[in-house]
Structure formats: structure tokens, C-alpha cells
Backbone as CSV, one residue per row, in Angstrom:
resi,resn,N_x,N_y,N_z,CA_x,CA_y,CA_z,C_x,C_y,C_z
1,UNK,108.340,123.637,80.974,107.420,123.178,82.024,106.870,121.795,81.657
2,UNK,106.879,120.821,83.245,106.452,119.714,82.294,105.037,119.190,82.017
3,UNK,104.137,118.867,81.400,103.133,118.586,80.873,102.151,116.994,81.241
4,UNK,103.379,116.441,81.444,102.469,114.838,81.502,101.837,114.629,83.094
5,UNK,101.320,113.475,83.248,100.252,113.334,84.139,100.526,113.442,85.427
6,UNK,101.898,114.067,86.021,101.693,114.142,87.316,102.749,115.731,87.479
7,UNK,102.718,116.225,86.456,103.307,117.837,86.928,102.948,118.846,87.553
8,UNK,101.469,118.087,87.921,101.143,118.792,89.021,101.241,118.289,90.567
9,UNK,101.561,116.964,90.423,101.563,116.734,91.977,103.309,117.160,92.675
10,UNK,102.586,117.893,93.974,103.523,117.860,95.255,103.804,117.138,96.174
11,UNK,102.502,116.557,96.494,102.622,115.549,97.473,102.793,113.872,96.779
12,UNK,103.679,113.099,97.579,103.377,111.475,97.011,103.129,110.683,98.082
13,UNK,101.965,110.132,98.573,101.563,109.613,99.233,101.116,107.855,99.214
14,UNK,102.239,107.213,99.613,102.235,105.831,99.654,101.951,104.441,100.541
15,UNK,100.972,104.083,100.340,100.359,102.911,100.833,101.822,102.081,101.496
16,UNK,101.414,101.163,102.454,102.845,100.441,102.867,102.824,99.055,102.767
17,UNK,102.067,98.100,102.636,102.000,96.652,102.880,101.496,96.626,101.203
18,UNK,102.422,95.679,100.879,102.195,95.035,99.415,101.983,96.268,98.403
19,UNK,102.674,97.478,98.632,102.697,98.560,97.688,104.058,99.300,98.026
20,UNK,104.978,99.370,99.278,106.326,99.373,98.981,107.428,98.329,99.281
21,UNK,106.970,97.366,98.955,107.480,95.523,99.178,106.355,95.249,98.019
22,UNK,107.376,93.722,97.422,106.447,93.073,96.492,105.419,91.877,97.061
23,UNK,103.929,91.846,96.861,102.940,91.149,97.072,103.848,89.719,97.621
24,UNK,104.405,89.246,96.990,105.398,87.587,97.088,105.740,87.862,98.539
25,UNK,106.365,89.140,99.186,106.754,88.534,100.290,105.612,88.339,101.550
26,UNK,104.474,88.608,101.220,103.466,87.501,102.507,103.797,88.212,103.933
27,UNK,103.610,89.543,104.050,104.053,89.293,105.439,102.314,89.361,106.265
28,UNK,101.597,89.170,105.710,99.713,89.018,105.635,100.195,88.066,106.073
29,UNK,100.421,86.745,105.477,100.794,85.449,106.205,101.312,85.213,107.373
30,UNK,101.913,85.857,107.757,102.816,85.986,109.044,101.891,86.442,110.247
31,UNK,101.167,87.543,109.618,100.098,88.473,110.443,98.436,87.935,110.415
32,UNK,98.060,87.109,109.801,96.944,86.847,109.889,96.486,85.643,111.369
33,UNK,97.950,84.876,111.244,97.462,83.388,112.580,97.179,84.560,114.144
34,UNK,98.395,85.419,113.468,98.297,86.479,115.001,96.903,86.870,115.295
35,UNK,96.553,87.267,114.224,95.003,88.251,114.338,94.452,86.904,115.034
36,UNK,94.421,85.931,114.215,93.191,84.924,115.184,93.799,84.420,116.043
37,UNK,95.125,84.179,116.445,95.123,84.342,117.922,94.694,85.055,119.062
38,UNK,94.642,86.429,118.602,94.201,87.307,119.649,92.592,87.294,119.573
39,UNK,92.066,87.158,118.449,90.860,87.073,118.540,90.419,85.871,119.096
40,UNK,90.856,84.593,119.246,90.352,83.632,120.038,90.705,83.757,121.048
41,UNK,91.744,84.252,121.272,92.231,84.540,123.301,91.031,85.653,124.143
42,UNK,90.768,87.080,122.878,90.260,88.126,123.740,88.644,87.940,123.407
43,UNK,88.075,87.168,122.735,86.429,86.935,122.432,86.502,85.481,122.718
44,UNK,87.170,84.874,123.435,86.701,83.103,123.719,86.349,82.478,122.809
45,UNK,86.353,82.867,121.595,85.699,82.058,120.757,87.020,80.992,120.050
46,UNK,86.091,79.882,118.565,87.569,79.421,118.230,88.224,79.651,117.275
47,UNK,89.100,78.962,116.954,89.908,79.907,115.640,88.883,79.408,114.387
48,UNK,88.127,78.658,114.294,87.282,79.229,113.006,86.452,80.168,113.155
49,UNK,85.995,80.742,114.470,84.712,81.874,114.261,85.991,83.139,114.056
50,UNK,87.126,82.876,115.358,88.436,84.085,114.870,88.079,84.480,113.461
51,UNK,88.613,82.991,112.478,88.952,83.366,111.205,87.701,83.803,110.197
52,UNK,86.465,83.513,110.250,85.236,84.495,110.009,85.244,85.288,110.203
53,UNK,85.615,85.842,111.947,85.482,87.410,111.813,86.463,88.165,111.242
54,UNK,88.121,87.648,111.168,88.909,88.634,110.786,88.297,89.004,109.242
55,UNK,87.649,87.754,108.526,87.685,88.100,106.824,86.043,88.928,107.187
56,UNK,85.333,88.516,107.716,84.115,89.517,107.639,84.193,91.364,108.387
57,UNK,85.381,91.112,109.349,85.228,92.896,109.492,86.491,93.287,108.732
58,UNK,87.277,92.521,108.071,87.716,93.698,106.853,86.808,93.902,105.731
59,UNK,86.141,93.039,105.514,85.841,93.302,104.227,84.212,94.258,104.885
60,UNK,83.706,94.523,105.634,82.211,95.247,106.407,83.458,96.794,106.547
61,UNK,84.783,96.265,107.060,85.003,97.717,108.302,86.078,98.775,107.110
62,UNK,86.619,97.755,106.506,88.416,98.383,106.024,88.987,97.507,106.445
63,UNK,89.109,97.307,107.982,90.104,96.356,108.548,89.431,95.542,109.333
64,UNK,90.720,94.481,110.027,89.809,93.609,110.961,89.378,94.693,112.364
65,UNK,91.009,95.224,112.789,91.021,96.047,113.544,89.364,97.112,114.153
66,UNK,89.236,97.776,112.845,87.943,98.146,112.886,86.920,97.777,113.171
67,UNK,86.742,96.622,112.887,85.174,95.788,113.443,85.324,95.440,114.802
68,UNK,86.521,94.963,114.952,86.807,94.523,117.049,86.406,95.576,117.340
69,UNK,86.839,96.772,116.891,86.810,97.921,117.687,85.311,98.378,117.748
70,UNK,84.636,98.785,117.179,83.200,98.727,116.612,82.426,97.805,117.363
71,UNK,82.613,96.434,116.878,81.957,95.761,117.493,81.846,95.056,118.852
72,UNK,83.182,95.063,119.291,83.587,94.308,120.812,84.289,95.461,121.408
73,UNK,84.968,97.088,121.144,85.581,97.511,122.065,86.546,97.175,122.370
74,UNK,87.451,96.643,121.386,89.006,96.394,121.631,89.535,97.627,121.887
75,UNK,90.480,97.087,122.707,91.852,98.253,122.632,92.588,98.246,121.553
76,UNK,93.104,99.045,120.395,93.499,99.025,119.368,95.417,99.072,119.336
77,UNK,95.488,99.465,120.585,97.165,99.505,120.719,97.543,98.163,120.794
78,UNK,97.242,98.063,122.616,97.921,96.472,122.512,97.316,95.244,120.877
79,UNK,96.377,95.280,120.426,96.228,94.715,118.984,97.190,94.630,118.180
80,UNK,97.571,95.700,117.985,98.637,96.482,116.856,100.005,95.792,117.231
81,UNK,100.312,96.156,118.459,101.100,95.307,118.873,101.424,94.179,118.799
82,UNK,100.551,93.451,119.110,100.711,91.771,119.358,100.479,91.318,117.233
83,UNK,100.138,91.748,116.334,100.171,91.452,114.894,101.193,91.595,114.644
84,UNK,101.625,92.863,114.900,103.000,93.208,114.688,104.092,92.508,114.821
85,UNK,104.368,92.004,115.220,105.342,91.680,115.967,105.884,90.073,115.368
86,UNK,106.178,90.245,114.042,106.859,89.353,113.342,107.985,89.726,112.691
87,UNK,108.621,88.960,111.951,109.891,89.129,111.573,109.929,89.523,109.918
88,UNK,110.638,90.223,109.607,110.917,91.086,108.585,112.151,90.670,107.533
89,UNK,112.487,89.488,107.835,113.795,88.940,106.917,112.825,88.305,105.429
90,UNK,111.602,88.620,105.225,111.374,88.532,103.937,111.485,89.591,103.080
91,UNK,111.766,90.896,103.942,112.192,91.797,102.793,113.767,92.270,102.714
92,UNK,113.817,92.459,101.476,115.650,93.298,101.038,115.394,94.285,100.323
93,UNK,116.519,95.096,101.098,116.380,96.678,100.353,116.506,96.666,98.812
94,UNK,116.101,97.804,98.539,115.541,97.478,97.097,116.368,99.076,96.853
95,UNK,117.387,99.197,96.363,118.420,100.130,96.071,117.910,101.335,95.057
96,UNK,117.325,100.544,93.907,116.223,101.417,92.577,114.724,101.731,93.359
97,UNK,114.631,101.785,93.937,113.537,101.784,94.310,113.525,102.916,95.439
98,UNK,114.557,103.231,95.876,115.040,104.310,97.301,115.457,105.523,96.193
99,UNK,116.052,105.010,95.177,116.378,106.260,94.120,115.270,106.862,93.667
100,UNK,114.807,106.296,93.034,113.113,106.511,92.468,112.372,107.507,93.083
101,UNK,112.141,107.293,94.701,111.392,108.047,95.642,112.007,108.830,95.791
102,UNK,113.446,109.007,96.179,114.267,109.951,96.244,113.951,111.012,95.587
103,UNK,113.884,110.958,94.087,113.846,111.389,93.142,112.855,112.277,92.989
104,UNK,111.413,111.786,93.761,110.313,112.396,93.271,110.405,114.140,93.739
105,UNK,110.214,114.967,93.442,110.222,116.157,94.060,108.540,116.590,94.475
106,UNK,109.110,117.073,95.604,108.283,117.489,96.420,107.981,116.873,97.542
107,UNK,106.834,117.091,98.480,107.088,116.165,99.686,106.443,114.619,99.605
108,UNK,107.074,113.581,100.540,106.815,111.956,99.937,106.185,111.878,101.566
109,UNK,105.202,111.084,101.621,104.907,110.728,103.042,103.895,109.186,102.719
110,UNK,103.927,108.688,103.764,104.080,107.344,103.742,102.241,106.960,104.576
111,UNK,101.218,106.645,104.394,99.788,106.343,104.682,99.143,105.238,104.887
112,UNK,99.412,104.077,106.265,99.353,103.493,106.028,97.620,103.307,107.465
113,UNK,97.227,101.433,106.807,96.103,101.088,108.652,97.464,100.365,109.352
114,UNK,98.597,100.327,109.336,99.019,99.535,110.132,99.480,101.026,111.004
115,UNK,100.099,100.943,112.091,100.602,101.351,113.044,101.889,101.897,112.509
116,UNK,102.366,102.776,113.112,103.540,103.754,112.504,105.018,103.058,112.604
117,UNK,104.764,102.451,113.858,106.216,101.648,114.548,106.304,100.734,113.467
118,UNK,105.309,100.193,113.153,105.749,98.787,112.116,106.350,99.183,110.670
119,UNK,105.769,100.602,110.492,105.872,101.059,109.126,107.183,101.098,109.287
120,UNK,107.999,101.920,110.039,109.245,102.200,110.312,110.059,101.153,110.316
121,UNK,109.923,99.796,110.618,110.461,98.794,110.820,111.001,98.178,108.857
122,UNK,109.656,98.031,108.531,109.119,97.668,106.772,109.680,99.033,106.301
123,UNK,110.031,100.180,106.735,111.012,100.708,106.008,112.132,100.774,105.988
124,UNK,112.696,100.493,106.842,114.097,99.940,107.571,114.698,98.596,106.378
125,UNK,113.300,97.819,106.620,114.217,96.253,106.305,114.157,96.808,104.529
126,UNK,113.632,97.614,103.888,113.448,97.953,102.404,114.383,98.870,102.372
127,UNK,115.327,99.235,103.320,116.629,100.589,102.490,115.837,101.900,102.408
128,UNK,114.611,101.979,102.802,113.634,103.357,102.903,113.723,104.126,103.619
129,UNK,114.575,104.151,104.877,114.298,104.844,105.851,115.199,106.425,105.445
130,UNK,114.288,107.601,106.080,115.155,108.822,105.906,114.463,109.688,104.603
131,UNK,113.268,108.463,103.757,113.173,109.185,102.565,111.802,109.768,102.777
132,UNK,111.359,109.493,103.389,109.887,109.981,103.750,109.722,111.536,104.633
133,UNK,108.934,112.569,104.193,108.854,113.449,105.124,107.763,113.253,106.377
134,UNK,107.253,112.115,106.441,106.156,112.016,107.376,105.724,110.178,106.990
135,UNK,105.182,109.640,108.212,105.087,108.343,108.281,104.010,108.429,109.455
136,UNK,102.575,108.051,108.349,101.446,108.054,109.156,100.887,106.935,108.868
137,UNK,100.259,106.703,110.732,99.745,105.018,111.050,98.075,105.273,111.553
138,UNK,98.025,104.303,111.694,96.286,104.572,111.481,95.951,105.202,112.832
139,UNK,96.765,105.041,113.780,96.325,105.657,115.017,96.783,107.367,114.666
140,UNK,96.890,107.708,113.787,97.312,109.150,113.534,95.547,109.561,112.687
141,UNK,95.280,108.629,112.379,93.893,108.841,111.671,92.435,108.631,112.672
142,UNK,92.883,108.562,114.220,92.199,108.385,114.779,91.351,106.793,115.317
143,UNK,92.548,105.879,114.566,92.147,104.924,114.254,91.246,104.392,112.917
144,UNK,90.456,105.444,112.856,89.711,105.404,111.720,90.774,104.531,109.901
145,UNK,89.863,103.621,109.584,91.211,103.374,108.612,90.568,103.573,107.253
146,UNK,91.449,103.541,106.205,91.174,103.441,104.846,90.226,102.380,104.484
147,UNK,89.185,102.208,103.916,88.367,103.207,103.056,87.526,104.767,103.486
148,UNK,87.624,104.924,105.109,87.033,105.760,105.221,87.263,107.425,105.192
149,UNK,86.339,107.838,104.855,87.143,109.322,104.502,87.160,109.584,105.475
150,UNK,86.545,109.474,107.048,87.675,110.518,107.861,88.891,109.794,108.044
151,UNK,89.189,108.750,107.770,90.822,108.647,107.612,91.641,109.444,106.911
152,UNK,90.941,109.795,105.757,92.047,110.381,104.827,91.618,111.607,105.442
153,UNK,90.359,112.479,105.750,90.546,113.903,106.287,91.250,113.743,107.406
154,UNK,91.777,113.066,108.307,92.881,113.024,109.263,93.802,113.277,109.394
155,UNK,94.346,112.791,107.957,95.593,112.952,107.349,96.367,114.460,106.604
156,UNK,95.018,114.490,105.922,95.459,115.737,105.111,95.484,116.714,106.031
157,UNK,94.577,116.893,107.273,94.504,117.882,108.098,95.543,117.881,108.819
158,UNK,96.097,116.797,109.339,97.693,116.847,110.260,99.126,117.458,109.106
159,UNK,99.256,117.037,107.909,100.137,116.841,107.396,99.849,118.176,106.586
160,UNK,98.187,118.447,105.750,98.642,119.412,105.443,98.348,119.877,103.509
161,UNK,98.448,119.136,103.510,98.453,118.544,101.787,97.413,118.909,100.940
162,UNK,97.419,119.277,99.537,96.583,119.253,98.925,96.054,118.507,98.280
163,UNK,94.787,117.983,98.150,94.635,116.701,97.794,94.495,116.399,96.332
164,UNK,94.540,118.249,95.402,94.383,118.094,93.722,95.794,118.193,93.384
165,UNK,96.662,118.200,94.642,98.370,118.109,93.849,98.795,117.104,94.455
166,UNK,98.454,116.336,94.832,98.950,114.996,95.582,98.094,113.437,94.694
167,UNK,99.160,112.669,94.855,99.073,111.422,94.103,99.295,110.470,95.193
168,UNK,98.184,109.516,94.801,97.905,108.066,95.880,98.581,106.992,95.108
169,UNK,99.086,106.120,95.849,99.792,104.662,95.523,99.441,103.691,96.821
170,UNK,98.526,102.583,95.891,98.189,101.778,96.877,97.836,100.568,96.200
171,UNK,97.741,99.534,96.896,97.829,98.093,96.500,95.847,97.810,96.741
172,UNK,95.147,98.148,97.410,94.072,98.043,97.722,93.068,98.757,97.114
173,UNK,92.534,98.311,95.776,91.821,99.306,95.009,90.141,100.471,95.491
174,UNK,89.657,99.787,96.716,88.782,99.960,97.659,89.488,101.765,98.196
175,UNK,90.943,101.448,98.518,91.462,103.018,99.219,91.473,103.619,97.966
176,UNK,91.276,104.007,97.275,91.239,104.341,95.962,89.981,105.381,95.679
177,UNK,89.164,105.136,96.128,88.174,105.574,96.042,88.088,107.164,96.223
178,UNK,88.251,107.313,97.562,87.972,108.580,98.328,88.974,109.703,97.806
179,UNK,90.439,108.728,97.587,91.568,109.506,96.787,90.861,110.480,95.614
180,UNK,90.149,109.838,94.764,89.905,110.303,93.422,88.634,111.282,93.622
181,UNK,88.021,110.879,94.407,87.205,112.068,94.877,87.232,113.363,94.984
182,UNK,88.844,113.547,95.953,88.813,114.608,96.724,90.032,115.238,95.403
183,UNK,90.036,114.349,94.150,90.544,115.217,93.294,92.560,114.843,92.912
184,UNK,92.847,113.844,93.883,94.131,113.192,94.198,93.954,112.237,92.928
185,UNK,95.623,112.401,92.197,95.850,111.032,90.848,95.956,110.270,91.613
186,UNK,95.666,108.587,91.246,95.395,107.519,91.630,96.301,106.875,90.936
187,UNK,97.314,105.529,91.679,97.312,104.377,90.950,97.813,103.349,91.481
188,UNK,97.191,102.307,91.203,96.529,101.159,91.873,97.819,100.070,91.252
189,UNK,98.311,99.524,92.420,99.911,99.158,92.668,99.545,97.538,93.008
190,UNK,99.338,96.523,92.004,98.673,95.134,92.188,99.505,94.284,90.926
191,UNK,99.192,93.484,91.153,99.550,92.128,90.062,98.366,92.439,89.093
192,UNK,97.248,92.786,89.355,96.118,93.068,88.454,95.418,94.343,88.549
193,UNK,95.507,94.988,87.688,94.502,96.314,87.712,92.851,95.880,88.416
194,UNK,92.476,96.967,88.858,90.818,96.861,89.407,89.809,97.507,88.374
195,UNK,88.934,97.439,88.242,87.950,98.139,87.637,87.566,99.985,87.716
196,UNK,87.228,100.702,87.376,86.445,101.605,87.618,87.012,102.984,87.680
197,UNK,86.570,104.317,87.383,87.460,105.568,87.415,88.053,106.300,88.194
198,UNK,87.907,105.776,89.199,88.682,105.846,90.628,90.258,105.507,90.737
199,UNK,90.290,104.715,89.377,91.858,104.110,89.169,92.400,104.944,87.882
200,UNK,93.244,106.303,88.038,94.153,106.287,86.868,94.867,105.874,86.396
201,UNK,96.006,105.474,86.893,96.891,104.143,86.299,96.937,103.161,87.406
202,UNK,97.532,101.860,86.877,97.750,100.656,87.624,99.245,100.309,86.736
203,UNK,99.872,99.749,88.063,101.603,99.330,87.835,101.685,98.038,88.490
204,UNK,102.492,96.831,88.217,102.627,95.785,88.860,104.246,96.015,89.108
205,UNK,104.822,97.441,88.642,106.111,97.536,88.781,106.297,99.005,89.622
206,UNK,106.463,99.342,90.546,106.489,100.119,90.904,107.392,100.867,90.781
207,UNK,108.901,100.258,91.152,110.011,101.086,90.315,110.055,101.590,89.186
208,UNK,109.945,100.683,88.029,109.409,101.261,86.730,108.537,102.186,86.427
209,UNK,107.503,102.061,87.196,106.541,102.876,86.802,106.744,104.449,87.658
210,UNK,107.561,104.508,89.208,107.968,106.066,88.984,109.139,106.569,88.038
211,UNK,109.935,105.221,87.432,111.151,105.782,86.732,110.109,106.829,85.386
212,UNK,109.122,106.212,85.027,108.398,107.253,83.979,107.573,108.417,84.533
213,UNK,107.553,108.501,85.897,107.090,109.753,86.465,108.105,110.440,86.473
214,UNK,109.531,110.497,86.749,110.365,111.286,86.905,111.028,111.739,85.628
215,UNK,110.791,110.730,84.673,111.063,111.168,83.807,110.137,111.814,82.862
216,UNK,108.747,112.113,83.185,107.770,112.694,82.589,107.162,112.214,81.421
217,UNK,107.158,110.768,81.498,106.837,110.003,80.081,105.406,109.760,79.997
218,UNK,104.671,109.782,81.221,103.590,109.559,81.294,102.086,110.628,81.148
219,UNK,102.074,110.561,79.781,101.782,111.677,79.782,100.216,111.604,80.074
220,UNK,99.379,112.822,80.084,98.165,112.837,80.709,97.477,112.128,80.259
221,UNK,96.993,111.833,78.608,96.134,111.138,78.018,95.847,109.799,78.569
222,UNK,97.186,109.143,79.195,97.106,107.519,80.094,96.173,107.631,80.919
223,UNK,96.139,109.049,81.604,94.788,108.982,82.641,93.671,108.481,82.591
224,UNK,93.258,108.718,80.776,91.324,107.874,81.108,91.723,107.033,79.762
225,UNK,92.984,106.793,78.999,92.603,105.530,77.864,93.033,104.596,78.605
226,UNK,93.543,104.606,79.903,94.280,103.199,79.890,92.708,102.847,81.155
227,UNK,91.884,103.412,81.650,90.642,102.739,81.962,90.386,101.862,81.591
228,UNK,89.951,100.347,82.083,89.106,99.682,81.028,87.361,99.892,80.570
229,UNK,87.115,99.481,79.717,85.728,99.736,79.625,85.098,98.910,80.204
């Protein structure tokens, strides 16, 4: 029986933007002029108050999404839509990386604030598609997005999951939080680890780092020495 730090999880539950694609490919870049386009078209305002609000209601809401919605009563579809809707030739399938997940046993499902259609797309252009048992978008969470816990009770309640045998992977150390709460291993998928015990491990390699989940190398003790103080 195996022993190290994730022999107990069933579920693997993975973040999608800059946690199954590498940070380098920017597709934020692509998606951010959109956001303040629509925000200067649908609030009259100009693209510098746009670009205030997109960075002030993610960082107040989770997302920008959230604060329009909150604060002005957007429609959250057509939104989703119109961000969306860029091109995907910055990513290539990533062959070790489809094995890896493959690999993991038990069920893999995919948690993202973007919209489900797009996820599907960003799994497509990554060689991912087919490996996931479930691919949830924030409108499956009610809109509600990550950091907030009824996002994640949204989730677990549709899908099902337990949240002390299920493991989080995410690029955003903020979603992190609620994970570790409800008793879910954590690890925080960045160029730089974050602070605080909410994070059990941190990987800047993601392939690598499930090749030692599957292979059971990781053993429990990594859970609180590799914390920083």
C-alpha cells in the first residue's frame, strides 16, 4: 500500500490558465485588451478607468467578471464570450504531460473561472482532450468564482467529490485557500512558491512534479518541511 503524500487522493482537480499551459504562453495578454474593450464599450467609460477596474475587481472580487457583475449587472455570458475569443496557436500539445494525467488514478476533472467552452478549446490545443472526467466553468459554479467558497461548494456538490481525498493544482495561490480548508492537498503550480499553510507543495514543473506522484516519491513529510517559515 502506498504511503507518500497523495495515496490518499481520488480526485485530481486542476486549475486551467497558466497551470495546464506554461505561464510564457500569455494568453492573459491576448485576453486582457478584450476585457477593456468591453468594459469601455458597455460602461462608457475610457480604457484607463476600463483598465482600473479590470485590476481593481479582480483583485476586490476573484475576477474582473465578478465585480461587473456585482457592481454594474453585466451579463456574464455574452462577457465570456467576447474575452474568449482569441487564438490558441501559443499552445502545443505537450505529449508527457497527457501521460502523466493519464496516469493519475482515479477521477481527474478540470476547475476552472473561465467558461467551459474555452477550457475545451485550451484543452484541445494542449493534446488534453478525452482525459478529463468532467470540465467545470465558472458558470457551473453559479458564476460565483474562485476564491469563493461557494464556488468550490458548487463544484463538489455537482461532481461529487471528496474534498479530504482530492488534491488541488493551481497557479493562483489566493484559490488555495478554501482548498486546504475543506481538508483537499494543495499545490501551488507558479514560477514562485507563495507563502503560508494553505500551500503543501509548489512545482514550477508540472510534469515532473506528477511524474513523482505516480511514482509515489513524494512522500508525506514534504507536506509541512517544504513550508517556508
Amino acid at each position: 500500500m502506498r504511503t507518500d503524500a497523495f495515496s490518499h487522493v481520488t480526485t485530481w482537480v486542476f486549475d486551467l490558465d497558466r497551470t495546464l499551459y506554461p505561464p510564457a504562453a500569455d494568453l492573459f495578454g491576448l485576453m486582457n485588451p478584450r476585457i477593456i474593450s468591453w468594459i469601455t464599450d458597455t460602461l462608457n467609460v475610457t480604457e484607463a478607468e476600463a483598465g482600473r477596474l479590470r485590476v481593481q475587481y479582480w483583485q476586490q472580487y476573484g475576477t474582473t467578471l465578478s465585480g461587473l457583475m456585482r457592481e454594474h449587472g453585466l451579463d456574464p455570458a455574452a462577457y465570456l464570450t467576447h474575452i474568449h475569443d482569441i487564438p490558441l496557436d501559443r499552445l502545443a500539445p505537450d505529449p508527457a504531460l497527457a501521460a502523466h494525467i493519464r496516469a493519475l488514478p482515479g477521477r481527474r476533472i478540470v476547475f476552472t473561472n473561465a467558461c467551459a467552452a474555452y477550457a475545451e478549446r485550451v484543452l484541445a490545443a494542449r493534446g488534453l482532450s478525452g482525459l478529463f472526467d468532467a470540465t467545470y466553468g465558472v458558470e457551473h459554479a453559479g458564476f460565483k468564482p474562485k476564491p469563493e467558497r461557494g464556488a468550490y461548494d458548487a463544484i463538489i456538490a455537482q461532481d461529487g467529490l471528496s474534498p479530504t481525498s482530492a488534491a488541488m493544482f493551481e497557479d493562483d495561490e489566493r484559490n488555495l485557500i478554501e482548498p486546504h480548508s475543506m481538508g483537499m492537498a494543495t499545490v501551488h503550480v507558479a514560477p514562485e512558491r507563495g507563502a503560508g499553510p494553505h500551500i503543501h507543495h509548489h512545482t514550477d514543473d508540472l510534469t515532473g512534479f506528477l511524474s513523482q506522484v505516480i511514482d509515489g516519491t513524494l512522500c508525506a513529510a514534504q507536506r509541512t518541511s517544504d513550508i517556508p517559515s
